[in-house]
C-alpha positions as CSV (number, residue, x, y, z in Angstrom):
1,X,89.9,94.9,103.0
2,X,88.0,97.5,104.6
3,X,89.4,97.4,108.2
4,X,93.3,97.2,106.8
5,X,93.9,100.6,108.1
6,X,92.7,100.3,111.1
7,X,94.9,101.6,114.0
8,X,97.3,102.9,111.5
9,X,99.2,105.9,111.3
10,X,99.1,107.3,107.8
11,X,100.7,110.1,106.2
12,X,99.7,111.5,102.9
13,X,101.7,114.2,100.9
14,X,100.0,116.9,98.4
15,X,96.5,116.7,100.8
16,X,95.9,119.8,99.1
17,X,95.7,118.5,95.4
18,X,92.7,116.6,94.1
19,X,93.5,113.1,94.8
20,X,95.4,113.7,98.2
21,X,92.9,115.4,99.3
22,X,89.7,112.6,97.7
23,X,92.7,110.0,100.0
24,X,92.0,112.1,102.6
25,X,88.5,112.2,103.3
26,X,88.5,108.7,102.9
27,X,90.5,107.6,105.6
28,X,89.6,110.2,108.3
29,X,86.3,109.1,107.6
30,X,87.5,105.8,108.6
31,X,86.2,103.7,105.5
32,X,89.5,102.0,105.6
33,X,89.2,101.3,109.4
34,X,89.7,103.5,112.4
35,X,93.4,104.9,112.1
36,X,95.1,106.0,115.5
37,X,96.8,109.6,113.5
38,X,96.2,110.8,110.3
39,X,99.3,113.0,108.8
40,X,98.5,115.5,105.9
41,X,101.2,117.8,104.0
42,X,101.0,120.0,101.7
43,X,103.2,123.3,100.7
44,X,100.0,124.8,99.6
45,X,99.8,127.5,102.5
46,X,96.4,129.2,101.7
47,X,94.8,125.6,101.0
48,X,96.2,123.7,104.1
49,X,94.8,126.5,106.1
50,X,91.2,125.3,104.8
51,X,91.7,121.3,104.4
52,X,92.7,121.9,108.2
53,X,89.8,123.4,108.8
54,X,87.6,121.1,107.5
55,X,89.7,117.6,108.8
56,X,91.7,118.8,112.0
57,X,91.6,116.7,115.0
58,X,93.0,115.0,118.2
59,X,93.9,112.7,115.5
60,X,94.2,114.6,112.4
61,X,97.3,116.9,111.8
62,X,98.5,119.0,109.0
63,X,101.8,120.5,108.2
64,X,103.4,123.1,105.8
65,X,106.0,121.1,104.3
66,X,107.9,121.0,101.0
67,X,109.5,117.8,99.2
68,X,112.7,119.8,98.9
69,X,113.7,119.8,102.4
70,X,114.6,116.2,103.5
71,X,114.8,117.4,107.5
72,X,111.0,118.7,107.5
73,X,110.1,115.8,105.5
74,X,112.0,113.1,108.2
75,X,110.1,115.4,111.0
76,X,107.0,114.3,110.1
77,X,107.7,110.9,109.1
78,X,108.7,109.7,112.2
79,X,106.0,107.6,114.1
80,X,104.4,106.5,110.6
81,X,102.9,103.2,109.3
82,X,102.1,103.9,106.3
83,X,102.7,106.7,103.2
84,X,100.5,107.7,100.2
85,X,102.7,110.3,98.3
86,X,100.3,112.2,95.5
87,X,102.1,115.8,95.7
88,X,104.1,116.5,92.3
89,X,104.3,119.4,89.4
90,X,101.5,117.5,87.0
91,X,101.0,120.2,84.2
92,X,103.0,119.5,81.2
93,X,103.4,123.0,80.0
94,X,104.4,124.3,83.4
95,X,107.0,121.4,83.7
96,X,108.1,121.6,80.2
97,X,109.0,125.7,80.9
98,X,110.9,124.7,84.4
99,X,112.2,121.4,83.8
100,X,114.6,121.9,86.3
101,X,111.5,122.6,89.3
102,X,109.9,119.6,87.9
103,X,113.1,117.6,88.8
104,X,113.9,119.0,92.1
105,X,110.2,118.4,93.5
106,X,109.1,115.4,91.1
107,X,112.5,113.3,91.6
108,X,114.5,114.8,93.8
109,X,111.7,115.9,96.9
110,X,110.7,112.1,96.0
111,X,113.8,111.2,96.9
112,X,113.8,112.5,100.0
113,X,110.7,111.4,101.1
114,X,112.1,107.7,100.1
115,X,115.1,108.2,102.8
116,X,112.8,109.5,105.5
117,X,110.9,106.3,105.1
118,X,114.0,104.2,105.2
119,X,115.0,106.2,107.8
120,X,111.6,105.8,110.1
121,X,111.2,101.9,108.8
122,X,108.2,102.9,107.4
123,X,105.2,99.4,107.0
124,X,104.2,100.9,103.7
125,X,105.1,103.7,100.6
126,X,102.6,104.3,97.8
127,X,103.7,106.6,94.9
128,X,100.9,107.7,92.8
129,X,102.1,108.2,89.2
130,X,100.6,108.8,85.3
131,X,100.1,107.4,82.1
132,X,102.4,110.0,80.8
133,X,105.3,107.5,82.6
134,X,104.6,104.9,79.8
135,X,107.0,106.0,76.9
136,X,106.9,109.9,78.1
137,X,107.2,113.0,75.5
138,X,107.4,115.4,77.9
139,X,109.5,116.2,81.2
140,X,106.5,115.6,83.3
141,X,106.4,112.0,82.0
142,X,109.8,111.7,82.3
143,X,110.0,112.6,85.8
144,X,107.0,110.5,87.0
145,X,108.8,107.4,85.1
146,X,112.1,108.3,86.9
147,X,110.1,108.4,90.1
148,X,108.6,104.6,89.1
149,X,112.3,103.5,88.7
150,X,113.6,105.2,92.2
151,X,110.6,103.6,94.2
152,X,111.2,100.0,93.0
153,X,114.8,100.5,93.4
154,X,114.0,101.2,97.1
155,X,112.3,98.4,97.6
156,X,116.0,96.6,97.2
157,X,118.3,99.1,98.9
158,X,120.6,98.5,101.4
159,X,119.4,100.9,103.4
160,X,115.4,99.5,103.0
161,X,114.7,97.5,106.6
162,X,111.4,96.2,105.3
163,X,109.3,99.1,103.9
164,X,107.3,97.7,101.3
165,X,107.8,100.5,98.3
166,X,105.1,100.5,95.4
167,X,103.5,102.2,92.1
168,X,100.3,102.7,91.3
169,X,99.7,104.2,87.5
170,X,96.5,105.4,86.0
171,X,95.1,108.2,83.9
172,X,92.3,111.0,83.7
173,X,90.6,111.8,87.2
174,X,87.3,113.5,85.3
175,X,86.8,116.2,87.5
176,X,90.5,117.4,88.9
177,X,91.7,120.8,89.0
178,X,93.1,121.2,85.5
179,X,91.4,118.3,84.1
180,X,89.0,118.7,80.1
181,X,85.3,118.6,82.6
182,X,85.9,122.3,83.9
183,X,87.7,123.8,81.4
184,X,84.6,122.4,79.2
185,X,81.9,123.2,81.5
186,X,83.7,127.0,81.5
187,X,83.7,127.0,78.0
188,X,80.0,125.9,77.5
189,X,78.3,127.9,80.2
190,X,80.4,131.4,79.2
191,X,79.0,130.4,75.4
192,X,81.9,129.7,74.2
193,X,83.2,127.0,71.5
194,X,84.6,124.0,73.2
195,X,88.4,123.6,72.2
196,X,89.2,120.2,70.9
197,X,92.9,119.0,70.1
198,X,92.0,116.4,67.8
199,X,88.6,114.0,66.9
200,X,90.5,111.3,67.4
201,X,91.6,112.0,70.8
202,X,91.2,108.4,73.4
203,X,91.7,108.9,76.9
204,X,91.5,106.5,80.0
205,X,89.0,108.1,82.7
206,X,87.9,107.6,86.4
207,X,86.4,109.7,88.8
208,X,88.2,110.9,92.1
209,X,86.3,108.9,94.2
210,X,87.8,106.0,92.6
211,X,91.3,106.9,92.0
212,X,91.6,107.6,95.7
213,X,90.0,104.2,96.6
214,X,92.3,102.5,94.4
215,X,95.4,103.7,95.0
216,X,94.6,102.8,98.7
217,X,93.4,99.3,98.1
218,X,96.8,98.7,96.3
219,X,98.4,99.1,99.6
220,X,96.8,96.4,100.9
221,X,97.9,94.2,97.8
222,X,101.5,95.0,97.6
223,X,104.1,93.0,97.7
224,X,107.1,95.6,96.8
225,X,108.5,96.9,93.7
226,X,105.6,96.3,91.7
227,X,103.5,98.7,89.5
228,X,99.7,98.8,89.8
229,X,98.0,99.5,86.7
230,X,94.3,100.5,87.4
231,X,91.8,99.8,84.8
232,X,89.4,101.9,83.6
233,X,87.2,103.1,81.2
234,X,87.9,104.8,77.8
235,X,86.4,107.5,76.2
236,X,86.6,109.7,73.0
237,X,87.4,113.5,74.2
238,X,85.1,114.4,71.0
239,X,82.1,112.6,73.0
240,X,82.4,113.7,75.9
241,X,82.6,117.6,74.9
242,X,79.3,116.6,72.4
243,X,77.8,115.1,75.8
244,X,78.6,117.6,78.4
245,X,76.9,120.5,75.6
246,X,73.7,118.1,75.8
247,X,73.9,118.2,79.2
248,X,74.6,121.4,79.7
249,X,72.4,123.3,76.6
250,X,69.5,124.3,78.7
251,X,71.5,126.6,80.8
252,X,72.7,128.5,78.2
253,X,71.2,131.2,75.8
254,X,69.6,129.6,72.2
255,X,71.7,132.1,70.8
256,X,75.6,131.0,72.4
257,X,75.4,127.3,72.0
258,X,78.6,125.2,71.6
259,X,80.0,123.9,68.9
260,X,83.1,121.8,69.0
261,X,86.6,123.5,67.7
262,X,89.6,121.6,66.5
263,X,92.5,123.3,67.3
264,X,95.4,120.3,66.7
265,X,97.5,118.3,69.1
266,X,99.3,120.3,71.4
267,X,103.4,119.8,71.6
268,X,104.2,116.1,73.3
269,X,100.9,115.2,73.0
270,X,99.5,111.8,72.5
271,X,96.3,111.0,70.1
272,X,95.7,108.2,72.6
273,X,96.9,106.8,76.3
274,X,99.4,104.4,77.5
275,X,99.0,102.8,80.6
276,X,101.4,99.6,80.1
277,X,104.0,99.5,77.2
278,X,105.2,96.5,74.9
279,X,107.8,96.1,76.9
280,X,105.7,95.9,80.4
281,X,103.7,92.9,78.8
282,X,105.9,90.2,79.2
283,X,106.3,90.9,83.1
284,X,102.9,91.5,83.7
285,X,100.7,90.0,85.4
286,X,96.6,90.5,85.9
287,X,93.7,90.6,88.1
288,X,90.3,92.1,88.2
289,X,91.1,95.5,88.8
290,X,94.7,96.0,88.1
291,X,97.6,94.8,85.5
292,X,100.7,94.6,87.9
293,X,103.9,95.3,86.4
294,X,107.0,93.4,87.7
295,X,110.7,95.2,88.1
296,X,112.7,94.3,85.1
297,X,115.6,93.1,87.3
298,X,113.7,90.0,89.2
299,X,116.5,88.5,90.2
300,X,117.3,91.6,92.4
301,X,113.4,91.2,94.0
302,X,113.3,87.9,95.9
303,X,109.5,88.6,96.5
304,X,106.9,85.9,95.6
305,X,104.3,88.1,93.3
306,X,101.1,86.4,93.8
307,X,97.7,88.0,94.9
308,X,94.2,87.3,95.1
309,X,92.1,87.1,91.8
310,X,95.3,86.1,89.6
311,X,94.6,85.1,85.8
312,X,96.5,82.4,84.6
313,X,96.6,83.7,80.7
314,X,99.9,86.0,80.5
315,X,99.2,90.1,79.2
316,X,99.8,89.9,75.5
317,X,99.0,93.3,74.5
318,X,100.0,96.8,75.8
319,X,97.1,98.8,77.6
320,X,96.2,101.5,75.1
321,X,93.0,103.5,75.2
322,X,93.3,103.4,71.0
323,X,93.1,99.6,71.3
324,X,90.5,99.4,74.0
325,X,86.9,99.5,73.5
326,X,85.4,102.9,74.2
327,X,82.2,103.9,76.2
328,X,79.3,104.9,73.8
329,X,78.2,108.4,74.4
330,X,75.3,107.4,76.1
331,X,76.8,105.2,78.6
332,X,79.1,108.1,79.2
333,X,76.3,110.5,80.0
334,X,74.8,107.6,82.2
335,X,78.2,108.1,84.2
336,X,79.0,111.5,84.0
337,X,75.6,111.8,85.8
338,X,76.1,108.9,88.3
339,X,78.7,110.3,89.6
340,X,77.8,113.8,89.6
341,X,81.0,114.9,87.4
342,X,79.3,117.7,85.3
């Protein structure tokens, strides 16, 4: 699977985020094979300016686009085997102010970007979406489930000459802008109390590194209109702010040390993760690294769904990080320090 990219032209939207940009130093790198152009948007002026500066080439282009205008968005699709779509509004408080922006970049810029590859018979579209798509309290979740439902549709449309459209679902990236790590590792190192919502707070976790290699080795696997459900490890928040002030005690002053503050569940959120509903069960289907959700309308989907590593026992329970077993704090510490998170 390692060469599957090679001689490929690959676009990638939101370069500027943390996954599209963890995508993107993987494949100019070439540990997905030697592509022949690598395409990177963003509408992040300031930080296209550096990610060009660090990954322009001959071969490596970026452009200022935004989602919203479906003629800049055709431009640079044109030519293009293969898309890895990551740009979207992803904080829930910002979307749940402008509901409407959320909308017009979230569904409707995806949209857009669905018709340009139509349009330019793209190979290969790969939508990156949340856990907050699985029974979503909150516009962001509903927007990134609306986006699930517009992709698989795709995949069926008239209009589709062949372009394999897919999914790919999973939760924390430990580490991204925005994510608990830094706003912890702020709050510890400025001696201040970490800020817990709850104690019993469960959350699904992976590191950039592999979110980005996962969401590309899904392209590889797809057959069209599926889901990919990445598994992943689960941890209790309350741990990992008890392990992070462990880590991080001996660079702070005896007299500021953390203590962890509960200050109750925010609005819309969840005490725990979803990553596969009830409902998804009975059209799942699992391998070693994924749970792959079938479209609810088969009969619409004449695609044979079978891939390498297959179990034969069907998915009887949803994927819920309350229901899953949890790392212990010291195997989290073991790989919050592999993998140089904190």
């Amino acid at each position: 699977m390692t060469d599957f990219l090679k001689g490929k032209r690959v676009l990638v939207t939101g370069v500027c985020g943390t996954v599209g940009r963890a995508i993107t130093d993987k494949l100019i790198s070439g540990q997905f094979g030697d592509l022949k152009e690598f395409v990177g948007i963003d509408n992040n002026e300031s930080e296209l300016f550096f990610v060009e500066q660090e990954y322009g080439s001959e071969r490596a282009h970026f452009f200022l686009r935004d989602l919203r205008d479906y003629r800049g968005i055709r431009e640079v699709c044109h030519g293009v085997d293969i898309i890895f779509h990551t740009a979207a509004l992803k904080h829930v408080g910002i979307c749940e102010k402008s509901p409407a922006e959320a909308v017009q970049t979230n569904i409707d810029g995806l949209q857009n970007l669905i018709r340009a590859a139509q349009r330019c018979e793209i190979e290969r579209f790969i939508f990156t979406s949340s856990d907050k798509a699985v029974n979503p309290t909150n516009v962001m979740g509903t927007s990134k489930l609306m986006g699930e439902r517009l992709v698989t549709a795709a995949n069926n449309s008239r209009e589709n000459k062949g372009t394999v459209f897919t999914s790919t679902r999973f939760g924390n990236v430990l580490g991204s802008r925005g994510s608990v790590v830094p706003i912890f590792k702020n709050q510890i190192l400025n001696g201040k109390d970490i800020t817990l919502t709850s104690r019993e707070m469960t959350r699904f976790v992976m590191t950039i590194s592999e979110a980005a290699d996962l969401v590309i080795e899904s392209s590889a696997l797809a057959k069209g209109g599926e889901v990919f459900i990445t598994k992943m490890p689960v941890i209790r928040i309350e741990d990992l702010g008890q392990v992070m002030i462990d880590v991080l005690a001996g660079e702070v002053d005896a007299d500021k040390r953390t203590k962890i503050h509960e200050i109750g569940v925010k609005p819309g959120e969840k005490l725990y993760e979803e990553l596969m509903s009830e409902e998804e069960t009975s059209r799942a289907i699992e391998t070693e690294d994924y749970f792959v959700v079938l479209p609810a309308f088969r009969d619409l989907y004449p695609v044979e769904y079978v891939y390498q590593g297959m179990k034969d026992a069907p998915v009887l329970k949803p994927y819920k990080s309350s229901e899953e077993e949890l790392l212990t704090p010291e195997t989290l510490k073991s790989y919050l320090l592999k993998h140089d998170i904190i």
